[in-house]
Structures are given as C-alpha cells and as structure tokens.
DSSP file (Angstrom, degrees, kcal/mol; ACC not computed):
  #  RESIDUE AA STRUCTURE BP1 BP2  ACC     N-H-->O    O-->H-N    N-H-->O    O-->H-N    TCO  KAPPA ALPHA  PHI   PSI    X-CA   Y-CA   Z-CA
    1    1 A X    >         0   0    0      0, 0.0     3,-0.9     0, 0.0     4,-0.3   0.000 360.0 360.0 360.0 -34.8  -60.8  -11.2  -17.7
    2    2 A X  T 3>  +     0   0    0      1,-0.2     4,-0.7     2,-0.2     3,-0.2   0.650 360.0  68.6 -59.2 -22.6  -58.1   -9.5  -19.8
    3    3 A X  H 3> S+     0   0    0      1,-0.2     4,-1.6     2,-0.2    -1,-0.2   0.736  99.2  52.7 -71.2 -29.8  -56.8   -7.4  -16.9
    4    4 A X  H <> S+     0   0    0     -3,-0.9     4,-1.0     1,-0.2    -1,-0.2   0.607 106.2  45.0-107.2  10.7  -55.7  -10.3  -15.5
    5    5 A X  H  4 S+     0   0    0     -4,-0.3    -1,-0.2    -3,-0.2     4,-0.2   0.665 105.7  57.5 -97.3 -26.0  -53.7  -11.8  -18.0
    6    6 A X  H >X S+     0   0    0     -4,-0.7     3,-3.1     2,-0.1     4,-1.3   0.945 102.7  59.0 -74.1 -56.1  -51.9   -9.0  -19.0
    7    7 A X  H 3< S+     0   0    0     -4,-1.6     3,-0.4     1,-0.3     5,-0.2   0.808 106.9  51.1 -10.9 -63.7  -50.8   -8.8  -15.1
    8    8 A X  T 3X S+     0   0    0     -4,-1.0     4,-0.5     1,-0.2    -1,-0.3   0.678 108.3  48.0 -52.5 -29.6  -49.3  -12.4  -15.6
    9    9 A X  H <> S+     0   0    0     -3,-3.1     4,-0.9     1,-0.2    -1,-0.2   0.548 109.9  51.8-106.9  -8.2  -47.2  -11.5  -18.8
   10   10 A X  H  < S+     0   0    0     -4,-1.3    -1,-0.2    -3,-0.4    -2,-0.2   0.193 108.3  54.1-120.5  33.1  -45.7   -8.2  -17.2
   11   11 A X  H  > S+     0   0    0     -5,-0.2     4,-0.6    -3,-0.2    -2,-0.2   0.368 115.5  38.8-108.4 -25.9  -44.6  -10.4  -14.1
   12   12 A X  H  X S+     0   0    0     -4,-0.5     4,-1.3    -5,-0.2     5,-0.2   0.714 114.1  52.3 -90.7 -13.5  -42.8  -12.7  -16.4
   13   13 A X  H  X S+     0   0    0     -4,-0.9     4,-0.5     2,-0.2     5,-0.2   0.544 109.5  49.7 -76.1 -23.0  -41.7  -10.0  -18.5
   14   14 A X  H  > S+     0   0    0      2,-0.1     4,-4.2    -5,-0.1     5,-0.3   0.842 113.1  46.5 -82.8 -43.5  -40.2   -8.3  -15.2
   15   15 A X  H  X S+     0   0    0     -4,-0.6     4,-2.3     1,-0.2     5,-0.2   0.947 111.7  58.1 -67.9 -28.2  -38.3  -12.0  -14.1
   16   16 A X  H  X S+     0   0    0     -4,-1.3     4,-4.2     2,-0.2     3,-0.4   0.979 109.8  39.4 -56.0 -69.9  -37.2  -11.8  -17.8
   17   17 A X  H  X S+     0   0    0     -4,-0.5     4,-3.2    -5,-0.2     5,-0.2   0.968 110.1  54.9 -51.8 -53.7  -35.7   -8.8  -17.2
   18   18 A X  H  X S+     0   0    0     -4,-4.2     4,-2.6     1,-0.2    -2,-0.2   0.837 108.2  53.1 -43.1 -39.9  -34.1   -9.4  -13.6
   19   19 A X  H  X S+     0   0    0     -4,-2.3     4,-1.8    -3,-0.4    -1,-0.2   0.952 109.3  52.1 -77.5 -48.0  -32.3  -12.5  -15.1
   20   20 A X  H  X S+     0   0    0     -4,-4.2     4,-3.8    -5,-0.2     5,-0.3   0.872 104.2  54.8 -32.9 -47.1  -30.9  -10.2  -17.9
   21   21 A X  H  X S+     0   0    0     -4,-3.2     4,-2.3    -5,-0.2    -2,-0.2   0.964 103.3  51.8 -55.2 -44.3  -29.7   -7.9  -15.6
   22   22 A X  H  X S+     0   0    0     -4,-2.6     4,-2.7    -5,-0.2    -1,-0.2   0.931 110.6  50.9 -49.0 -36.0  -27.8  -10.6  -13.8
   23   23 A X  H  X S+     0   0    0     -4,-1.8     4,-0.8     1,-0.3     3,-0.4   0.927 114.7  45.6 -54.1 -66.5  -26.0  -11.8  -17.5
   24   24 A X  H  X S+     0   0    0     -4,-3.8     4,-1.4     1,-0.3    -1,-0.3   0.659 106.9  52.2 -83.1 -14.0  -25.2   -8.4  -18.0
   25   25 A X  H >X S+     0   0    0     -4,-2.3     3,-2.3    -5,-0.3     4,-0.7   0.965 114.3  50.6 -63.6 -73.7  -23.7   -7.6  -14.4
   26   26 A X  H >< S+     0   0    0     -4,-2.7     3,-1.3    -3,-0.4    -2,-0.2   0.742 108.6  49.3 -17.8 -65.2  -21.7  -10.7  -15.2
   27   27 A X  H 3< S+     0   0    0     -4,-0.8    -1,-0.3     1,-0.2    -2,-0.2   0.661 106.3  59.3 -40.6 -39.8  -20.7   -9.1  -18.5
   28   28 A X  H << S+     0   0    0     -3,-2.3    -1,-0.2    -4,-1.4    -2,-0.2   0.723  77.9 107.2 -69.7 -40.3  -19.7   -6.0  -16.7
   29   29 A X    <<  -     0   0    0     -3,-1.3     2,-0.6    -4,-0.7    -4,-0.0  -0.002  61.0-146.9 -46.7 135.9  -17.3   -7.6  -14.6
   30   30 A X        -     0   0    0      1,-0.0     2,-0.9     3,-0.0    -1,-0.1  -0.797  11.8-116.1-102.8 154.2  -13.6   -6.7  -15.7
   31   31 A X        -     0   0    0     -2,-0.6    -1,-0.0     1,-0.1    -2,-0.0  -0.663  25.0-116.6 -89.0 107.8  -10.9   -8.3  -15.6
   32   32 A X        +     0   0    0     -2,-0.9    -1,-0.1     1,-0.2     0, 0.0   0.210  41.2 159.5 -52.8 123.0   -7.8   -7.3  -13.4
   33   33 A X        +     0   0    0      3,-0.0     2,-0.3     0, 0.0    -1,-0.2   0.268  35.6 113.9-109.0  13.8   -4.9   -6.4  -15.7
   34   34 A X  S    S-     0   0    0      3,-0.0     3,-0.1     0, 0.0     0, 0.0  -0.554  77.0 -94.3 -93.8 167.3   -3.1   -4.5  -13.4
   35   35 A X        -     0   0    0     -2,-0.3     2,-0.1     1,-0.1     3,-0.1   0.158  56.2 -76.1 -43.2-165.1    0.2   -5.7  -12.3
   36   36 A X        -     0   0    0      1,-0.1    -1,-0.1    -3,-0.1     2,-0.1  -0.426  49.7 -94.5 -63.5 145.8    0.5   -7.7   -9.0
   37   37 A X    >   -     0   0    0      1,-0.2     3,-4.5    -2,-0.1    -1,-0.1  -0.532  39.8-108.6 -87.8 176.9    0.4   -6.4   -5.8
   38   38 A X  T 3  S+     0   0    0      1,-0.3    -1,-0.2    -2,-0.1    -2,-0.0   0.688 109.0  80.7 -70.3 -17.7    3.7   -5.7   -4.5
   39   39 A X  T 3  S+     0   0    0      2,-0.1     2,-0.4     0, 0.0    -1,-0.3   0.508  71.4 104.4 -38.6 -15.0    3.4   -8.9   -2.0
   40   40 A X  S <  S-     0   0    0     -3,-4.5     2,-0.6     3,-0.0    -4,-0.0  -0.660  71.0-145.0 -83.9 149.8    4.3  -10.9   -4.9
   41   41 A X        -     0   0    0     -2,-0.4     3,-0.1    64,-0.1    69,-0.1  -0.944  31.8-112.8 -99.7 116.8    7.9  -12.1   -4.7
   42   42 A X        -     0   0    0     -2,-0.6    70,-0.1     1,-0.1    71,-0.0  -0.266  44.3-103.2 -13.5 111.9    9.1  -12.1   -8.4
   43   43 A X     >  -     0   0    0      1,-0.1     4,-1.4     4,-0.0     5,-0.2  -0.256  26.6-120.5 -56.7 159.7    9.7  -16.5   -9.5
   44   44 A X  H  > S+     0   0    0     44,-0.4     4,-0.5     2,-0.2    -1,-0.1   0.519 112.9  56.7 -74.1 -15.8   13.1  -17.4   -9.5
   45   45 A X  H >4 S+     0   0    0      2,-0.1     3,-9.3     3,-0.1     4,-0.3   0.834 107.3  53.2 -78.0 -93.0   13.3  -18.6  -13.3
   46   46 A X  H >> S+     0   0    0      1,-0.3     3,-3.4     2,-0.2     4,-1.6   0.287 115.6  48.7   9.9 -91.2   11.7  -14.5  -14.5
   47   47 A X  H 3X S+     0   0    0     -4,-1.4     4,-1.7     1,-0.3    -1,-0.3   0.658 109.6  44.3 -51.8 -30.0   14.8  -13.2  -12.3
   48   48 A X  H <X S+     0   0    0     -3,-9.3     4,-2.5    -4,-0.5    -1,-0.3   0.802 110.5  56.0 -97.2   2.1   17.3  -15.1  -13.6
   49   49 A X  H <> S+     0   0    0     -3,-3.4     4,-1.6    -4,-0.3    -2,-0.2   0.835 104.8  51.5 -37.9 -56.5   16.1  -14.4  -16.8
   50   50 A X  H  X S+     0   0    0     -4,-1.6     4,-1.5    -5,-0.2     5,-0.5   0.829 110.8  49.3 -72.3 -24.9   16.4  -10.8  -16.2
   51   51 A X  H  X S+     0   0    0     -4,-1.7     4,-0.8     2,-0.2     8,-0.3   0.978 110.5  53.0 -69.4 -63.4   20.2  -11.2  -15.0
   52   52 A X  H  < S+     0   0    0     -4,-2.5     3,-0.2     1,-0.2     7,-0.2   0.954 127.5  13.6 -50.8 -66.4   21.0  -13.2  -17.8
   53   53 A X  H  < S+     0   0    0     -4,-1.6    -1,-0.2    -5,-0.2    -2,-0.2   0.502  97.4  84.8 -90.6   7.6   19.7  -10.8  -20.2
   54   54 A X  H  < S-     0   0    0     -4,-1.5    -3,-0.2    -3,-0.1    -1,-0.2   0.632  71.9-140.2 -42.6 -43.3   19.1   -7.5  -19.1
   55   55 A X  S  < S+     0   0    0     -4,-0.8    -4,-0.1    -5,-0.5    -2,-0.1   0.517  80.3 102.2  88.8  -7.8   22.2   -6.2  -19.4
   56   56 A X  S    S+     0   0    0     -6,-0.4     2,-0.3     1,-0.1    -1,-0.1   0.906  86.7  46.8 -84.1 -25.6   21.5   -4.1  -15.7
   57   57 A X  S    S-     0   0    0     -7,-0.4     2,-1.6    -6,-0.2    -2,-0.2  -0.766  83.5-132.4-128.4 152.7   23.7   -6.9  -13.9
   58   58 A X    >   -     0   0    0     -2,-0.3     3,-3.0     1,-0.1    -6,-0.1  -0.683  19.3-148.1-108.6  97.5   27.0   -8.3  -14.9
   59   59 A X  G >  S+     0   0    0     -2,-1.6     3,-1.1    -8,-0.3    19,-0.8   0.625  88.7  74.5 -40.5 -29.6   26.3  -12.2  -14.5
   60   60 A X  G 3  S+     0   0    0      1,-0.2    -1,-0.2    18,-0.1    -2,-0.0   0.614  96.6  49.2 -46.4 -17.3   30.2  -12.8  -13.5
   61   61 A X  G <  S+     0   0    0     -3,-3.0    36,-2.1    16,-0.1    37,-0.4   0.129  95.3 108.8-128.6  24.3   29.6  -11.3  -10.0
   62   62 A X  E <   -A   96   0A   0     -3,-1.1    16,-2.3    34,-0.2     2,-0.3  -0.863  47.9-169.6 -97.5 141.4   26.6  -13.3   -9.5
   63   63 A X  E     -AB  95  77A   0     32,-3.4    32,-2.8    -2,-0.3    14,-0.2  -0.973  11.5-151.7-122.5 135.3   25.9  -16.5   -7.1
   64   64 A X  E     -AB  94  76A   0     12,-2.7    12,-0.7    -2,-0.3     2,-0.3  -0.484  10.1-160.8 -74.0 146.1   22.8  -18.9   -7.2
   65   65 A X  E     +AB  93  75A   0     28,-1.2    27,-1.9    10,-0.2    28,-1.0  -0.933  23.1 173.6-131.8 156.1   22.4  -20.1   -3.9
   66   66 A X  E     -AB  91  74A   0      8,-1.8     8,-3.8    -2,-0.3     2,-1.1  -0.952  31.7-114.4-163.7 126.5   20.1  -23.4   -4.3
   67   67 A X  E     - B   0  73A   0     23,-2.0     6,-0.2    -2,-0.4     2,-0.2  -0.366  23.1-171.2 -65.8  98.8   18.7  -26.4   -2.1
   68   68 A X        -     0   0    0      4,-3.0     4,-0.1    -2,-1.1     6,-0.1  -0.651  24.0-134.1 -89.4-169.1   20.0  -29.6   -2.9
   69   69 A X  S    S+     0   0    0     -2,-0.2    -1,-0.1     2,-0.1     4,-0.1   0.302 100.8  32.2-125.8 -11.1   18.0  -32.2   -1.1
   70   70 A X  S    S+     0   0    0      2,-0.2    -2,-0.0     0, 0.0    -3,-0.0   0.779 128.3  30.4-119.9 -40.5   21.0  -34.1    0.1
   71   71 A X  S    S-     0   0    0      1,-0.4     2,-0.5     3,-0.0    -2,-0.1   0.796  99.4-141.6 -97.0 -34.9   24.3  -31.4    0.7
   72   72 A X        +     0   0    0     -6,-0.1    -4,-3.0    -4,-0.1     2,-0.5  -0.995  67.6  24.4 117.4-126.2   21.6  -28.4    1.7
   73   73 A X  E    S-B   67   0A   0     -2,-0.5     2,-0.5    -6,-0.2    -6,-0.2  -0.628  70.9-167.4-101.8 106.8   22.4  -25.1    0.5
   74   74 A X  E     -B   66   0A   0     -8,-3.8    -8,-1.8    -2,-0.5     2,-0.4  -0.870   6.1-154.8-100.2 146.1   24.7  -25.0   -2.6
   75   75 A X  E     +B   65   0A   0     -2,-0.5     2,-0.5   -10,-0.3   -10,-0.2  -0.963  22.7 171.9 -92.4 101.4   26.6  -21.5   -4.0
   76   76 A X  E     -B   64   0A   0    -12,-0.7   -12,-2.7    -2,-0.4     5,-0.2  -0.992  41.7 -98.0-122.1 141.6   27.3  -21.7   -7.5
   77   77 A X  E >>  -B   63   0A   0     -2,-0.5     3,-1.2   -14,-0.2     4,-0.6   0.004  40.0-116.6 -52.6 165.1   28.6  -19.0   -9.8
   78   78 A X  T 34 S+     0   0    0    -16,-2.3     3,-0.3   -19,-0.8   -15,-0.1   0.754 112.0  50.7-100.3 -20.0   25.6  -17.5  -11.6
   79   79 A X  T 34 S+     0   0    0    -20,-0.3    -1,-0.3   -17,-0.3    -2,-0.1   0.072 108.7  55.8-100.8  21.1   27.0  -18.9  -15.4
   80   80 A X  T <4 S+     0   0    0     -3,-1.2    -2,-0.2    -4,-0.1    -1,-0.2   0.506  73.3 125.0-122.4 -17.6   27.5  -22.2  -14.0
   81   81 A X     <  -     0   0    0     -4,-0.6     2,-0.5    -3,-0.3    -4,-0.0  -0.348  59.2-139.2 -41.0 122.0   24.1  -22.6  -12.9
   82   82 A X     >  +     0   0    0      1,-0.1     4,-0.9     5,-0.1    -1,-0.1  -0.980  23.0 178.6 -68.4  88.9   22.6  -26.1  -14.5
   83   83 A X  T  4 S+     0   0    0     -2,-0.5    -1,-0.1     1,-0.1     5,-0.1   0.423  80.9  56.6 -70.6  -4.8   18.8  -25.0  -15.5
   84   84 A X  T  4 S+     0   0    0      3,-0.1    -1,-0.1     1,-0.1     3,-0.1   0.865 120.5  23.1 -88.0 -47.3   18.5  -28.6  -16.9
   85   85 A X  T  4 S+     0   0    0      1,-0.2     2,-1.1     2,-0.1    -2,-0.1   0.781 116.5  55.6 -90.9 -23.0   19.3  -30.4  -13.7
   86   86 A X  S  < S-     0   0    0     -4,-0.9    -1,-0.2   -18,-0.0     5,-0.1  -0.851  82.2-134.0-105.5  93.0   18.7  -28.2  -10.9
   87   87 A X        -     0   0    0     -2,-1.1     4,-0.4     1,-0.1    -3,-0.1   0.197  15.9-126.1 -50.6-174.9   14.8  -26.7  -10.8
   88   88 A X  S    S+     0   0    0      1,-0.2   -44,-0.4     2,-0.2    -1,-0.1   0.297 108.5  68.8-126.1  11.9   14.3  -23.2  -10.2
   89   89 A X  S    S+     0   0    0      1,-0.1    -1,-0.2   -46,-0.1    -2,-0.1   0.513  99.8  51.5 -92.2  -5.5   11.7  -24.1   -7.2
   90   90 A X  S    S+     0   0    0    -24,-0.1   -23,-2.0    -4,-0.0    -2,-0.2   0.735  87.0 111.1 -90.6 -26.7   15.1  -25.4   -5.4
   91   91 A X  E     +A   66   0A   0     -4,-0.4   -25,-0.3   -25,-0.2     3,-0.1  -0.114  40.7 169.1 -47.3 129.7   16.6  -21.5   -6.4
   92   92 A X  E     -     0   0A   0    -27,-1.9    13,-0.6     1,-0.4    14,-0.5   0.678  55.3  -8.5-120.1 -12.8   17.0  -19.6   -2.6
   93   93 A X  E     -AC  65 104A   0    -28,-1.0   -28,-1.2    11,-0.2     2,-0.4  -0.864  47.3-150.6-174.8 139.4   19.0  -16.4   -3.4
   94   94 A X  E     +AC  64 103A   0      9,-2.6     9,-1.0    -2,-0.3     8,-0.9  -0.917  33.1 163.1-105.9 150.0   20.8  -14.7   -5.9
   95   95 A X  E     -AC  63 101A   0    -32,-2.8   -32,-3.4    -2,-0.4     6,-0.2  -0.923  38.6 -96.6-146.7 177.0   23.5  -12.5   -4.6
   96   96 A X  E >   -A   62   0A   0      4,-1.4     3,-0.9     5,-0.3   -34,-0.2  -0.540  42.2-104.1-100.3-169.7   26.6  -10.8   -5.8
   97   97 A X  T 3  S+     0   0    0    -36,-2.1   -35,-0.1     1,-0.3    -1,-0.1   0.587 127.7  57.6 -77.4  -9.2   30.3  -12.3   -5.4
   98   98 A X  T 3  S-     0   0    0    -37,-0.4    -1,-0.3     2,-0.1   -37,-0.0   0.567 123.9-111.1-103.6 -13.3   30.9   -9.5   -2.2
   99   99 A X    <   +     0   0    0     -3,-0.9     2,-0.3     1,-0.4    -2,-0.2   0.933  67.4 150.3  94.0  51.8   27.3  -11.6   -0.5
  100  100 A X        -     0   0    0      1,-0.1    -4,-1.4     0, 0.0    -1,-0.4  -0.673  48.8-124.5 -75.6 165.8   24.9   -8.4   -1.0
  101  101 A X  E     +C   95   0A   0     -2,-0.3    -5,-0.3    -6,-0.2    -6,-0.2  -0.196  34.1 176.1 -77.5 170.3   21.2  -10.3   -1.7
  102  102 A X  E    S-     0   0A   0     -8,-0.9    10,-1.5     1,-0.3     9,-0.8   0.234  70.1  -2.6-158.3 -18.7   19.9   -9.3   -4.4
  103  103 A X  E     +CD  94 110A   0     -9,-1.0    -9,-2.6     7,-0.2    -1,-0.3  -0.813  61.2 176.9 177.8 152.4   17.0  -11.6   -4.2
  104  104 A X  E  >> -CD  93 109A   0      5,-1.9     4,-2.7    -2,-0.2     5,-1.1  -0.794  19.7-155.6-178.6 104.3   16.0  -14.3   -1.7
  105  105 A X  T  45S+     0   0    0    -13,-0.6   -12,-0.1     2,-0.2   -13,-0.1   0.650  96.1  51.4 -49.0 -26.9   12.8  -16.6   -1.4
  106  106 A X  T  45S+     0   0    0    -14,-0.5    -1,-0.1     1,-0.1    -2,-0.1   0.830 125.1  26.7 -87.9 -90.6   12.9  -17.3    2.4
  107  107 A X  T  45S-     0   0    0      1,-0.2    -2,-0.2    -4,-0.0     3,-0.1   0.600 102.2-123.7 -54.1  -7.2   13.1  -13.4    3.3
  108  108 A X  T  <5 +     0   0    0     -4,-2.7    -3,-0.2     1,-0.2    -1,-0.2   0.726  50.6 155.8  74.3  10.0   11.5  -11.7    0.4
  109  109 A X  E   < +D  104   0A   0     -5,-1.1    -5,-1.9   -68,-0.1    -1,-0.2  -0.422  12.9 164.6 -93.5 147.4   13.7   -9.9   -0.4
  110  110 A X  E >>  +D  103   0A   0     -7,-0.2     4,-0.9    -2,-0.1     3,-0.6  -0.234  11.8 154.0-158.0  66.1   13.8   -8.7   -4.2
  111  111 A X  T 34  +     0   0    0     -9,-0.8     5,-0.3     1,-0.3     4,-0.3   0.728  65.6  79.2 -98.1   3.9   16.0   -5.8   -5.1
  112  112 A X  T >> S+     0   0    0    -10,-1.5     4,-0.9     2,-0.2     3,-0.6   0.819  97.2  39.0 -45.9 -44.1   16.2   -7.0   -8.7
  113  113 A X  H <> S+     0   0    0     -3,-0.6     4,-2.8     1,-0.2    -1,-0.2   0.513 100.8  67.8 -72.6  -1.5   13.2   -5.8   -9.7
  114  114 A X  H 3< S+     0   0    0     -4,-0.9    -1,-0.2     2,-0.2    -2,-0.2   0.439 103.3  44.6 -87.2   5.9   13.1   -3.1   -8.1
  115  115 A X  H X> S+     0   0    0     -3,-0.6     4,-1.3    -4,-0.3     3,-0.8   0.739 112.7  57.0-111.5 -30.5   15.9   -1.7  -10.3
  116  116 A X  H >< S+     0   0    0     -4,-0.9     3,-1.8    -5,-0.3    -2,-0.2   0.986 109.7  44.6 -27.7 -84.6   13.9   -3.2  -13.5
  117  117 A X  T 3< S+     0   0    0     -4,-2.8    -1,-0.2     1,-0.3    -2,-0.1   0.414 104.3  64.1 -81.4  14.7   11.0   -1.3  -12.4
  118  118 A X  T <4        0   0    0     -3,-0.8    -1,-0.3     1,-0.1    -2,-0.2   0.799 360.0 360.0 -73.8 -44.2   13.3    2.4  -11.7
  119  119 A X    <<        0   0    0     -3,-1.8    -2,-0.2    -4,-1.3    -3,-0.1   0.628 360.0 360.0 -97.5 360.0   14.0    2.3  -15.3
C-alpha cells in the first residue's frame, strides 16, 4: 500500500518541478538592450536636438522643412523653428541652406546620425 503513495507524491513533485522550470525560463529571458535596428528612422525632436547642440552642424545653414495643415510644406531657418507652436510630428526634413538632406521622414533618409555614430 505504501508503493503506491509514494508514486502519487513523486508525480506531483515532478508537476512541481515542470511549473518551476517554466518561472525560471521566464526569469531567463533577457532583455534587448542593444541599440535599434538600423530600420529605425531617428524622431525628429532627438535630431534636432543633436543640431542644436552637438556642435557637428553649424545651425545657421540649417532649414526645417515642416507640414502645416493649411499652406503645406513650410522652410524655415533652423534657429527660427517655433518648438512651442509647431509639433515635431509635423517636422519633414532638415537640410542645409545649398538643399543637401540631411534628414527626411517621407524617404528615410538620415545622414545626421550617421555622422553622430562615425565619431
């Protein structure tokens, strides 16, 4: 009669275990810290953050290019830019004052961080 009781307690002592494992598989999981893959397009506030203060680009020979909802696509000089009034989901390209991109939401284009991430 004892044989079969011990049976019972090392079949719940086995499910015991199996449900541990699962916690600890859970536990195991990490969490990705590595950057982004490169498909992400850098947000438009971050870049013009980095223009403003970076120091790599000289913010005088920069243009915002920006959707208003009413005139379409406005160009304003890059220290004239209204962050209060104007969101930075309306932002569509930065460029310089000779109309290289430099970054641009529609195309993808992003060579601002790529000169961030040279140095």
């Amino acid at each position: 009669g004892d044989g079969g009781g011990g049976g019972g307690s090392s079949g719940g002592d086995k499910q015991k275990q199996q449900q541990q494992d699962k916690k600890s598989r859970k536990k195991k999981k990490k969490i990705d810290t590595s950057p982004p893959p490169p498909s992400r397009l850098t947000p438009a506030h971050e870049v013009y953050n980095r223009l403003k203060w970076s120091g790599d680009f000289d913010p005088s020979t920069l243009i915002i290019c920006w959707e208003d909802r009413f005139l379409g696509i406005v160009e304003q000089r890059f220290a004239e830019y209204d962050t209060e009034n104007v969101p930075f989901h309306r932002v569509r390209q930065f460029k310089t004052s000779d109309g290289e991109v430099m970054w641009d939401r529609t195309e993808r284009i992003d060579r601002i961080s790529e000169v961030a991430a040279r140095q």
